[in-house]
GUFI-34010 format. One record per atom (N, C-alpha, C, O): residue in three letters; x, y, z. Coordinates in steps of 0.05 Angstrom, whole numbers, plus 5000, padded with zeros to 4 digits. Layout:
N
alaXYZ/...
//
This chain:
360
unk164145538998/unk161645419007/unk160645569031/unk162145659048/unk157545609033/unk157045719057/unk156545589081/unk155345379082/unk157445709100/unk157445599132/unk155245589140/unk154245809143/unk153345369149/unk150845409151/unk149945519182/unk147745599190/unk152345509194/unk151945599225/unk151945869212/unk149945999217/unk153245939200/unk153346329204/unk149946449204/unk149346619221/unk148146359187/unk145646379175/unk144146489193/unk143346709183/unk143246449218/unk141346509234/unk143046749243/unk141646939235/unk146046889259/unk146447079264/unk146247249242/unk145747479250/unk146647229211/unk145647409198/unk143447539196/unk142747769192/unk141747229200/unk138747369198/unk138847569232/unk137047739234/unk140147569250/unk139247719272/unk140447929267/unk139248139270/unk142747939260/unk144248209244/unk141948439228/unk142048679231/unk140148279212/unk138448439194/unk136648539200/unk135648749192/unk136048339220/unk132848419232/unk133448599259/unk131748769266/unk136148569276/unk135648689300/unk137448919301/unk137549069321/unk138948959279/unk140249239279/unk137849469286/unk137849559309/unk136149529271/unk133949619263/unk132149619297/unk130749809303/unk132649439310/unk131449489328/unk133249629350/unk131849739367/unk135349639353/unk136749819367/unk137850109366/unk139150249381/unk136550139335/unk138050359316/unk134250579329/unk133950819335/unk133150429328/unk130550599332/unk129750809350/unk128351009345/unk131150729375/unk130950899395/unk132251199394/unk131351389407/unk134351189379/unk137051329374/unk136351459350/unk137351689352/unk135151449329/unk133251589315/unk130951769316/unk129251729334/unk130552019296/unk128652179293/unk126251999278/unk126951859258/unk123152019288/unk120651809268/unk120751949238/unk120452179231/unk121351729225/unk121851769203/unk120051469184/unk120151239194/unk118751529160/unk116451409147/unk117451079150/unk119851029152/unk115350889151/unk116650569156/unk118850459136/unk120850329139/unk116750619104/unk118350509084/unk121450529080/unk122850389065/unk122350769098/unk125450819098/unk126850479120/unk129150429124/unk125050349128/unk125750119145/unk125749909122/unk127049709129/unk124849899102/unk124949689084/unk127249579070/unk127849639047/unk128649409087/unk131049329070/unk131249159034/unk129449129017/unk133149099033/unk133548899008/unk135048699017/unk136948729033/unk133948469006/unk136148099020/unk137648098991/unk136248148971/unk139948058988/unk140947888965/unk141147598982/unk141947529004/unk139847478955/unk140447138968/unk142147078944/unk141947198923/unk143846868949/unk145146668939/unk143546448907/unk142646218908/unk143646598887/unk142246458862/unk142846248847/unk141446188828/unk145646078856/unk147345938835/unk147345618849/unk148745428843/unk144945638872/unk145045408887/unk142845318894/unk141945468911/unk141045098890/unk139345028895/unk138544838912/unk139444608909/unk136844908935/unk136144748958/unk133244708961/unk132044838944/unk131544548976/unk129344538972/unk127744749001/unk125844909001/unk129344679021/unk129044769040/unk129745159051/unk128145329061/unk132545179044/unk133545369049/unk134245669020/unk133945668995/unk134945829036/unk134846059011/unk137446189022/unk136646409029/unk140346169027/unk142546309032/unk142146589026/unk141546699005/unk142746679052/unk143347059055/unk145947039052/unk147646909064/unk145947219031/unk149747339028/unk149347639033/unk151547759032/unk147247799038/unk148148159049/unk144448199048/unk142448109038/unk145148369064/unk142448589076/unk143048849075/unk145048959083/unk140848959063/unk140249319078/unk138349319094/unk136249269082/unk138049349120/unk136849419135/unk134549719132/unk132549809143/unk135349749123/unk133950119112/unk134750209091/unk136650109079/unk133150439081/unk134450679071/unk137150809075/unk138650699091/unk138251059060/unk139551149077/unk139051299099/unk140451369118/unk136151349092/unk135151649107/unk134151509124/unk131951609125/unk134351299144/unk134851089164/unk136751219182/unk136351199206/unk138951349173/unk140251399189/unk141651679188/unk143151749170/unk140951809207/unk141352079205/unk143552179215/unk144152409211/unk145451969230/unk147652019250/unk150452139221/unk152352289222/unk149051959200/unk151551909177/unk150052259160/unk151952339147/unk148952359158/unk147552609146/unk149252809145/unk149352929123/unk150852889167/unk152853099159/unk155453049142/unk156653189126/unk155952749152/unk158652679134/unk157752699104/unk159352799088/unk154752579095/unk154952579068/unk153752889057/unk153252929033/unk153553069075/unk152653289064/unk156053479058/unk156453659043/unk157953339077/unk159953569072/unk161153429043/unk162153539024/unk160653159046/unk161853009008/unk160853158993/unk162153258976/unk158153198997/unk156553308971/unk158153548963/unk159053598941/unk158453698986/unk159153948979/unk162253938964/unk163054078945/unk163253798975/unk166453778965/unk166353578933/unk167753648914/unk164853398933/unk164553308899/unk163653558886/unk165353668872/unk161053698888/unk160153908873/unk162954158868/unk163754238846/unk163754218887/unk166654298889/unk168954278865/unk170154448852/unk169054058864/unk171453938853/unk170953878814/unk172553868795/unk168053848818/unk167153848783/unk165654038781/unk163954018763/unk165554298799/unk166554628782/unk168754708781/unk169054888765/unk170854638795/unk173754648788/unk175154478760/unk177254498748/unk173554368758/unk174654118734/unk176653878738/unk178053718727/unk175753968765/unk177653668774/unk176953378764/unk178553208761/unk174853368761/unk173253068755/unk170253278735/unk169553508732/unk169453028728/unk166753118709/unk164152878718/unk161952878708/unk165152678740/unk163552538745/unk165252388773/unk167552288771/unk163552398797/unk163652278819/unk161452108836/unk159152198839/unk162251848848/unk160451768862/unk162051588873/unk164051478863/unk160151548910/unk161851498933/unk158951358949/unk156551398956/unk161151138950/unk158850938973/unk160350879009/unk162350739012/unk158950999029/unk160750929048/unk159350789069/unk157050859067/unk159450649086/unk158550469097/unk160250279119/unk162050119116/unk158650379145/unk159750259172/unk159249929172/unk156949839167/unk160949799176/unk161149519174/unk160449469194/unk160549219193/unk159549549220/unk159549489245/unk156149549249/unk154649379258/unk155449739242/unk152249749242/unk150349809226/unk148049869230/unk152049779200/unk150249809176/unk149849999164/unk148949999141/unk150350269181/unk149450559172/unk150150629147/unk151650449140/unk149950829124/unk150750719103/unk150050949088/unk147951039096/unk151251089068/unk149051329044/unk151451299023/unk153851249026/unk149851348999/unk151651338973/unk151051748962/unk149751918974/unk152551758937/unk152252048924/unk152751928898/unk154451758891/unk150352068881/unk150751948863/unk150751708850/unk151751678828/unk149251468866/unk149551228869/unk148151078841/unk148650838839/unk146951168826/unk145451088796/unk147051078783/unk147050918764/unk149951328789/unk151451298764/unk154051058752/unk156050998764/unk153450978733/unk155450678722/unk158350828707/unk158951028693/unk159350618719/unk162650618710/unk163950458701/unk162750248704/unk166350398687/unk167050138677/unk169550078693/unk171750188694/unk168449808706/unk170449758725/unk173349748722/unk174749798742/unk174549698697/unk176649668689/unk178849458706/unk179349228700/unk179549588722/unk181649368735/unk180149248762/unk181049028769/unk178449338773/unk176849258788/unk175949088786/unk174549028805/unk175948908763/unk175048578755/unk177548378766/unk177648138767/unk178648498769/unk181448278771/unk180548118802/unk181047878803/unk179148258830/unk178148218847/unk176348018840/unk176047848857/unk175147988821/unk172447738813/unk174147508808/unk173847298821/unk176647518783/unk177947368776/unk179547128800/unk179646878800/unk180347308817/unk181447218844/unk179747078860/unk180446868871/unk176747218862/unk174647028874/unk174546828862/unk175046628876/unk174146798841/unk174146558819/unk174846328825/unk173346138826/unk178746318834/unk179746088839/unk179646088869/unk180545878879/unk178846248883/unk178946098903/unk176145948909/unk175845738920/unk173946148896/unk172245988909/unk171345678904/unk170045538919/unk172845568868/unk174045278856/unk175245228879/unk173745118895/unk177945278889/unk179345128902/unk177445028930/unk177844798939/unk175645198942/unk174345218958/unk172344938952/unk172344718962/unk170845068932/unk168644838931/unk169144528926/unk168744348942/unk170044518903/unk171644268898/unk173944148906/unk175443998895/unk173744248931/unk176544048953/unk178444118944/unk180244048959/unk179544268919/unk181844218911/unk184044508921/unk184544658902/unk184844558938/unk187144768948/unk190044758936/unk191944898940/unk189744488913/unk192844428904/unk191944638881/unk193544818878/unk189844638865/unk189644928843/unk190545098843/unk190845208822/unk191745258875/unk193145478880/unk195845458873/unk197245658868/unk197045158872/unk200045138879/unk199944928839/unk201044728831/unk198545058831/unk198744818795/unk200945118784/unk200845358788/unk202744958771/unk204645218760/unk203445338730/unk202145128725/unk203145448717/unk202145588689/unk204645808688/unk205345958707/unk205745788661/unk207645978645/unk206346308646/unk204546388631/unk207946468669/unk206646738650/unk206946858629/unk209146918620/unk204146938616/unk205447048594/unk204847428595/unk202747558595/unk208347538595/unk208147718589/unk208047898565/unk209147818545/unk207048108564/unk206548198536/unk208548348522/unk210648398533/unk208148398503/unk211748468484/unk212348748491/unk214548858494/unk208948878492/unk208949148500/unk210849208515/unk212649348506/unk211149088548/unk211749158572/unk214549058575/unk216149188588/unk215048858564/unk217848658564/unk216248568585/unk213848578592/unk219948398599/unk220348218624/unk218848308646/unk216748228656/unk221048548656/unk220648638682/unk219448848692/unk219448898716/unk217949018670/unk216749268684/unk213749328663/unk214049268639/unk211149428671/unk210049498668/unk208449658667/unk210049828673/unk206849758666/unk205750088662/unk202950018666/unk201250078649/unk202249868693/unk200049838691/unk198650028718/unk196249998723/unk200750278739/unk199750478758/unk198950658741/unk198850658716/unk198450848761/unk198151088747/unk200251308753/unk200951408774/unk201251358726/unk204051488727/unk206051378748/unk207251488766/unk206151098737/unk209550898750/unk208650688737/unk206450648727/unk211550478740/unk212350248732/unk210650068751/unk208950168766/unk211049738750/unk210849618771/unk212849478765/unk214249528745/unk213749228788/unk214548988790/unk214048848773/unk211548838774/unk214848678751/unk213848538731/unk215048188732/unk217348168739/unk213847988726/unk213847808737/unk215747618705/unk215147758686/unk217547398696/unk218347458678/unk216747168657/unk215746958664/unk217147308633/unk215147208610/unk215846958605/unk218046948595/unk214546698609/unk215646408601/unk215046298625/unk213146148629/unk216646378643/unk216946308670/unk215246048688/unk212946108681/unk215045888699/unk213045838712/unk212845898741/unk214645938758/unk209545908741/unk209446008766/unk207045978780/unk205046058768/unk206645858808/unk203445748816/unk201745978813/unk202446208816/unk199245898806/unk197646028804/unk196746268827/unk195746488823/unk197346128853/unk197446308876/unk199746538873/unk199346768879/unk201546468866/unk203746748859/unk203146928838/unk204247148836/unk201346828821/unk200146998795/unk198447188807/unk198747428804/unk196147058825/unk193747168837/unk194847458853/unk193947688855/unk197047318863/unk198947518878/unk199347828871/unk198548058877/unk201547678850/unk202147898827/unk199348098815/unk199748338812/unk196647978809/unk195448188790/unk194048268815/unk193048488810/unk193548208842/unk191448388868/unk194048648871/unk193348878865/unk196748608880/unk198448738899/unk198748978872/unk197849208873/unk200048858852/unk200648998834/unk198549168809/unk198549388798/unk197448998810/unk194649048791/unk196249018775/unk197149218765/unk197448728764/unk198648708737/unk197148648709/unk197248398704/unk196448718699/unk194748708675/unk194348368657/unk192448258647/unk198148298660/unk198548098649/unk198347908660/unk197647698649/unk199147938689/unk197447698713/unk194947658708/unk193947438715/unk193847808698/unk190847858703/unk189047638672/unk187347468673/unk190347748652/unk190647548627/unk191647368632/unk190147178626/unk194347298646/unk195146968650/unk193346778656/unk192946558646/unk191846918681/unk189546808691/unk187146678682/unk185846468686/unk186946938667/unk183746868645/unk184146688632/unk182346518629/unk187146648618/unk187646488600/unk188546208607/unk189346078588/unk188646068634/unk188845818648/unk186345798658/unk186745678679/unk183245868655/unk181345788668/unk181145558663/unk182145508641/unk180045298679/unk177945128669/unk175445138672/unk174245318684/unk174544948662/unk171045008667/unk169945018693/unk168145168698/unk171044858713/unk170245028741/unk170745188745/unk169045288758/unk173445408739/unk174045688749/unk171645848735/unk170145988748/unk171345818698/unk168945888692/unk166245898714/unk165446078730/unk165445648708/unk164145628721/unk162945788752/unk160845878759/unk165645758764/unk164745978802/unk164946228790/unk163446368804/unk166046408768/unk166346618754/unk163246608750/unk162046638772/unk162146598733/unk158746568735/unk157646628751/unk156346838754/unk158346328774/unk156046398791/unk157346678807/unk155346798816/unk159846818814/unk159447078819/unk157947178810/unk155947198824/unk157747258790/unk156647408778/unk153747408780/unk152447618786/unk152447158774/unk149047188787/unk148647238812/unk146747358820/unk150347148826/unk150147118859/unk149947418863/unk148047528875/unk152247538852/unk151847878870/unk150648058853/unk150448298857/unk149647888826/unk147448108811/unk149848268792/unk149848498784/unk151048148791/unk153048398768/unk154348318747/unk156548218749/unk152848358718/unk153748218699/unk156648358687/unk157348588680/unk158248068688/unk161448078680/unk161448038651/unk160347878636/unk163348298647/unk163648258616/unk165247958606/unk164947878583/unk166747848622/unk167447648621/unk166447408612/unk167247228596/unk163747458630/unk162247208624/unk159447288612/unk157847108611/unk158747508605/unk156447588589/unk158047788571/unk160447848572/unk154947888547/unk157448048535/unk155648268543/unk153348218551/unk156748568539/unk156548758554/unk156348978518/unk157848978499/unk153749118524/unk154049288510/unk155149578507/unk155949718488/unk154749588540/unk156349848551/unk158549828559/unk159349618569/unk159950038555/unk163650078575/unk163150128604/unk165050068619/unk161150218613/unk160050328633/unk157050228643/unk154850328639/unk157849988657/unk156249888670/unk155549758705/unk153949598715/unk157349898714/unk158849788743/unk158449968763/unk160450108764/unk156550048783/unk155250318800/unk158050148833/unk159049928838/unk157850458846/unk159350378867/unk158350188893/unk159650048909/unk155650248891/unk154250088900/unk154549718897/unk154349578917/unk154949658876/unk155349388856/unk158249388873/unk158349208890/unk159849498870/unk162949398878/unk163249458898/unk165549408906/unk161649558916/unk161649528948/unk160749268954/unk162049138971/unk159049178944/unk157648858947/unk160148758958/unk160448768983/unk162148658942/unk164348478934/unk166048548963/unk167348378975/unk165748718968/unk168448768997/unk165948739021/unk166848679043/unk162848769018/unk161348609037/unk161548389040/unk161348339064/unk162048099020/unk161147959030/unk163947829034/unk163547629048/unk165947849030/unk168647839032/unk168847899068/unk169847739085/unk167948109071/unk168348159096/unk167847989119/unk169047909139/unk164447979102/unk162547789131/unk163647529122/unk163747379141/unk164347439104/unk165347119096/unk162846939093/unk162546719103/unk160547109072/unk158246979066/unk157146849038/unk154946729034/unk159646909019/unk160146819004/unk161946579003/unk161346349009/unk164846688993/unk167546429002/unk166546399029/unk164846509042/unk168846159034/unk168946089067/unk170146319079/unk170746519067/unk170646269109/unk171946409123/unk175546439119/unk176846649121/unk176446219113/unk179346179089/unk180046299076/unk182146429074/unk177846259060/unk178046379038/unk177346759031/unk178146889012/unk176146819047/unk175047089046/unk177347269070/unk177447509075/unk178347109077/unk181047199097/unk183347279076/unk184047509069/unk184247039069/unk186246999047/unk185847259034/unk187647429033/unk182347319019/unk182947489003/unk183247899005/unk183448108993/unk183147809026/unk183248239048/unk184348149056/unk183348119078/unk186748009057/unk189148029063/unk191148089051/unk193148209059/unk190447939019/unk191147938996/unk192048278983/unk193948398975/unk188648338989/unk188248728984/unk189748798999/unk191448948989/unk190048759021/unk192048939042/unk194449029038/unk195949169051/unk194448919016/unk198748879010/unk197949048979/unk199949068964/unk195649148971/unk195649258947/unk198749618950/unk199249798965/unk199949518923/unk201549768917/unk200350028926/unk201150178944/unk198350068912/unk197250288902/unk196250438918/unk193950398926/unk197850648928/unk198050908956/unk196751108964/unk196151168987/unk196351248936/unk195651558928/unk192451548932/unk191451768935/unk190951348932/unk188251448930/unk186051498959/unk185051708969/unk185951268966/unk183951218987/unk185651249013/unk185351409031/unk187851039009/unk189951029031/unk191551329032/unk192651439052/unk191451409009/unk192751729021/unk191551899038/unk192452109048/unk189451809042/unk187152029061/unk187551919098/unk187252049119/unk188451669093/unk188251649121/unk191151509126/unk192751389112/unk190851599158/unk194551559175/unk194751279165/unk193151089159/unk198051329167/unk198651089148/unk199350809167/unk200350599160/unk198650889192/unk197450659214/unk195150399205/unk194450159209/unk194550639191/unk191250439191/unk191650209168/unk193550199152/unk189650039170/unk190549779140/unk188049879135/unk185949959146/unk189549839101/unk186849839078/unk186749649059/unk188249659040/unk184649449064/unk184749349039/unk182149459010/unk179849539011/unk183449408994/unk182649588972/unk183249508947/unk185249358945/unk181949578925/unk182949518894/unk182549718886/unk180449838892/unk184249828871/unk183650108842/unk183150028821/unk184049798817/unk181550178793/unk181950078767/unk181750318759/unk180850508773/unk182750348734/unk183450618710/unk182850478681/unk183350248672/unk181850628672/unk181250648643/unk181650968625/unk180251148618/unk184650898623/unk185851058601/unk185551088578/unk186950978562/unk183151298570/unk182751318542/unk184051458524/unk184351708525/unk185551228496/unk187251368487/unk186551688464/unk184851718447/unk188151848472/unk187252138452/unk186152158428/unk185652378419/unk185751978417/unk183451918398/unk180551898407/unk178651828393/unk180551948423/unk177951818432/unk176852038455/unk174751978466/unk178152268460/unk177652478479/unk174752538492/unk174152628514/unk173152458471/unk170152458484/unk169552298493/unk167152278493/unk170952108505/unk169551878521/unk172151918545/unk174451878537/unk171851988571/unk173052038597/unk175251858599/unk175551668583/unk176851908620/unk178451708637/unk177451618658/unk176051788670/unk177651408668/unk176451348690/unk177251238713/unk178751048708/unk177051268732/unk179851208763/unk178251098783/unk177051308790/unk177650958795/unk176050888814/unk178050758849/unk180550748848/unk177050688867/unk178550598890/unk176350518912/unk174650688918/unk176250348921/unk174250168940/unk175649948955/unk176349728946/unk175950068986/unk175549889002/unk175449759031/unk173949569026/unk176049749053/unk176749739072/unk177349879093/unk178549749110/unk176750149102/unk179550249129/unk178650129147/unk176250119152/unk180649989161/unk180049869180/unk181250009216/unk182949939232/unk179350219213/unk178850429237/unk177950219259/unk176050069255/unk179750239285/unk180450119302/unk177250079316/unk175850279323/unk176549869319/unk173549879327/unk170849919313/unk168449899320/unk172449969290/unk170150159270/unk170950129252/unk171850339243/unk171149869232/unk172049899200/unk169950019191/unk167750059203/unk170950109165/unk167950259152/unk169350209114/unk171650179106/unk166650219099/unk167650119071/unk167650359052/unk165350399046/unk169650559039/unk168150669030/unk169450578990/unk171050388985/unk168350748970/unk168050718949/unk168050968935/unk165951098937/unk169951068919/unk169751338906/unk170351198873/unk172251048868/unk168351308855/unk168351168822/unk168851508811/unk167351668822/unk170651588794/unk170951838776/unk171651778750/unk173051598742/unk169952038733/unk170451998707/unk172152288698/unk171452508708/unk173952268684/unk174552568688/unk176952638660/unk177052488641/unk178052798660/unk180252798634/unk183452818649/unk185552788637/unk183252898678/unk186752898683/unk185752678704/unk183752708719/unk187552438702/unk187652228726/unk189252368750/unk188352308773/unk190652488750/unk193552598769/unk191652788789/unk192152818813/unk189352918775/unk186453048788/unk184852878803/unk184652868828/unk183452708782/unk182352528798/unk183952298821/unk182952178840/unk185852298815/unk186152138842/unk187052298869/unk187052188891/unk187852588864/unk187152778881/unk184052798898/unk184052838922/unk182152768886/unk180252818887/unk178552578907/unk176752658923/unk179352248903/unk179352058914/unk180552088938/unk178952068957/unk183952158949/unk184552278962/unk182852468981/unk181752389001/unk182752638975/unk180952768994/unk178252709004/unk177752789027/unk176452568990/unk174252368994/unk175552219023/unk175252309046/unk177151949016/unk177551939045/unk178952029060/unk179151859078/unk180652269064/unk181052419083/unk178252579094/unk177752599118/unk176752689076/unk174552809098/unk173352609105/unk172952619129/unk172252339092/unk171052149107/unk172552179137/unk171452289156/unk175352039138/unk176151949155/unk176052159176/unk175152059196/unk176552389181/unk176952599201/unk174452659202/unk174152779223/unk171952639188/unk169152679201/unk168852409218/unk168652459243/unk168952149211/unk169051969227/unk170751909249/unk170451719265/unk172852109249/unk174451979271/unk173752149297/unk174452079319/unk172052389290/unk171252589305/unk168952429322/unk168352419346/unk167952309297/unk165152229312/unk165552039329/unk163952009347/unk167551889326/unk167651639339/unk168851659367/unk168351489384/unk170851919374/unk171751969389/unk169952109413/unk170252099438/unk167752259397/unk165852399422/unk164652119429/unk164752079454/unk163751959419/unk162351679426/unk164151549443/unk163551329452/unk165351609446/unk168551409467/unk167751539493/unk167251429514/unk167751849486/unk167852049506/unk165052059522/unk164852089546/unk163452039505/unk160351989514/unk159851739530/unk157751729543/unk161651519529/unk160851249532/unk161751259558/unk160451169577/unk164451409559/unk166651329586/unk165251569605/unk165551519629/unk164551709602/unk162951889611/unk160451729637/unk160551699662/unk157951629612/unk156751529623/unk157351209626/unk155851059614/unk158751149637/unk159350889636/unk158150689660/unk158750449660/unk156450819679/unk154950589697/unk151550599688/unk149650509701/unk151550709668/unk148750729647/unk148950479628/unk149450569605/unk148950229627/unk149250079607/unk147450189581/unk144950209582/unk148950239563/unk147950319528/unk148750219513/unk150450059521/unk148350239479/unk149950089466/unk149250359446/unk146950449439/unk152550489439/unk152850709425/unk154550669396/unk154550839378/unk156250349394/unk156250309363/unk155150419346/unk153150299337/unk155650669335/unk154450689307/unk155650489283/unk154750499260/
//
């Protein structure tokens, strides 16, 4: 449910970034100042219209972020004339002031395991709305699949996981567990397959709410319909807690934080830092060679002072490449940003009986 106190600092968030960002800027045309509101669609009030995320601008709003995404460019174009990938796109975005540019950002992907994150919103945001927090602790039988057996499954990329055992019971909060940390496939089915019509139901209204039709709950003509842009949404409003409650949107980047999965995003940066994050893959089997593999990773570094979100989606034919490739995405993110952030420390403490405000 939304917090109705949060409402007005959002709206100052949207409107007054923009006014501090101005001075600190090259004049650049108004229309690059024209943001977009997503409001809240699955709730009707007579009075009010719920903000769940803002853009404040363009990208070309902000020029400070211009070299970071010019050295991406160069390093994606890089990498798919090498044949590392045959399709890349990367959304990155300072949580702290909005600054923000995508590459490639038109292009659609199929989320693959990256739905399991919606699924998870699902019950909590039921348990949330409808009073009920015992939904987390209701036990349901997992069912594992014959494929995988008991205890191990093949749902990383190139490894086993932890596998949870078939019959079993087990609260639904330990399932949720199992398919975020692990990305268990069959967690992930257990789940689908104990909805009730309220879990349906908040499943939906995700889905209108942040504009992104779930194959779940619509049917989907494409395999590829999911831009990085779209799955950045989901770790915005998680973040600001403008969706779920504050509980609840805690619970769930905390949840990500504990994700397995090492090699991609989190391999780029010191292993100090927390990330929360989801991956999805879509392994197409060798019959099917003309239609890609696909690897994606989105979410969190939470750079000391300075979280920032980023999002790398690839389509490609060797995964063991592409997640190389993700890899290095945020390693140069992070060491262009840590550079920058550090002359801004240096600049600040410098002038420090000048009151400024140098947050980028």
């Amino acid at each position: 449910m939304l917090q109705r106190y949060r409402m007005p600092l959002i709206y100052l968030l949207c409107g007054g970034v923009i006014g501090w960002l101005l001075p600190f800027t090259s004049p650049i045309s108004p229309a690059n100042y024209r943001g977009a509101l997503l409001r809240q669609s699955s709730i009707n009030y007579k009075f009010i219209s719920p903000l769940l995320a803002c853009d404040v601008g363009s990208e070309e709003a902000f020029p400070e972020f211009a070299p970071l995404k010019k050295k991406l460019a160069a390093l994606t174009t890089q990498r798919v004339s090498a044949g590392d990938v045959q399709h890349i796109s990367i959304y990155l975005r300072s949580l702290v002031s909005a600054r923000w540019f995508e590459i490639n950002g038109d292009d659609t992907y199929a989320p693959a395991s990256l739905l399991k994150i919606f699924v998870m919103m699902a019950y909590y945001k039921e348990a949330n709305e409808t009073d009920n927090p015992g939904l987390l602790q209701k036990q349901i039988p997992f069912e594992g699949s014959s494929t995988f057996g008991d205890n191990t499954a093949n749902d990383s990329v190139g490894g086993t996981i932890v596998h949870l055992t078939n019959g079993r019971l087990y609260t639904v909060d330990q399932i949720i567990d199992q398919m975020i940390i692990y990305s268990d496939n069959d967690a992930y089915a257990t789940l689908l397959d104990s909805f009730d019509p309220h879990t349906l139901k908040a499943l939906q209204a995700i889905s209108n709410d942040l504009n992104i039709s779930l194959p779940i709950t619509h049917a989907e003509n494409s395999l590829n319909f999911m831009s990085v842009e779209d799955y950045a949404m989901v770790f915005r409003v998680l973040f600001g807690s403008t969706y779920l409650s504050e509980r609840y949107s805690e619970k769930a980047l905390a949840l990500l934080s504990r994700a397995k999965y090492t090699t991609g995003i989190v391999a780029g940066v010191p292993s100090n830092l927390v990330v929360a994050h989801k991956y999805g893959i879509l392994a197409v089997p060798e019959v099917s060679l003309a239609t890609p593999d696909e690897l994606h990773d989105c979410g969190i570094i939470y750079y000391p002072g300075h979280p920032y979100l980023l999002c790398v989606m690839t389509k490609g034919t060797n995964l063991i490449a592409q997640q190389t490739v993700i890899k290095d995405v945020s390693a140069s993110s992070y060491q262009w940003l840590n550079a920058f952030y550090e002359k801004l420390l240096s600049s600040s403490t410098a002038s420090s009986s000048t009151p400024s405000i140098v947050t980028p």
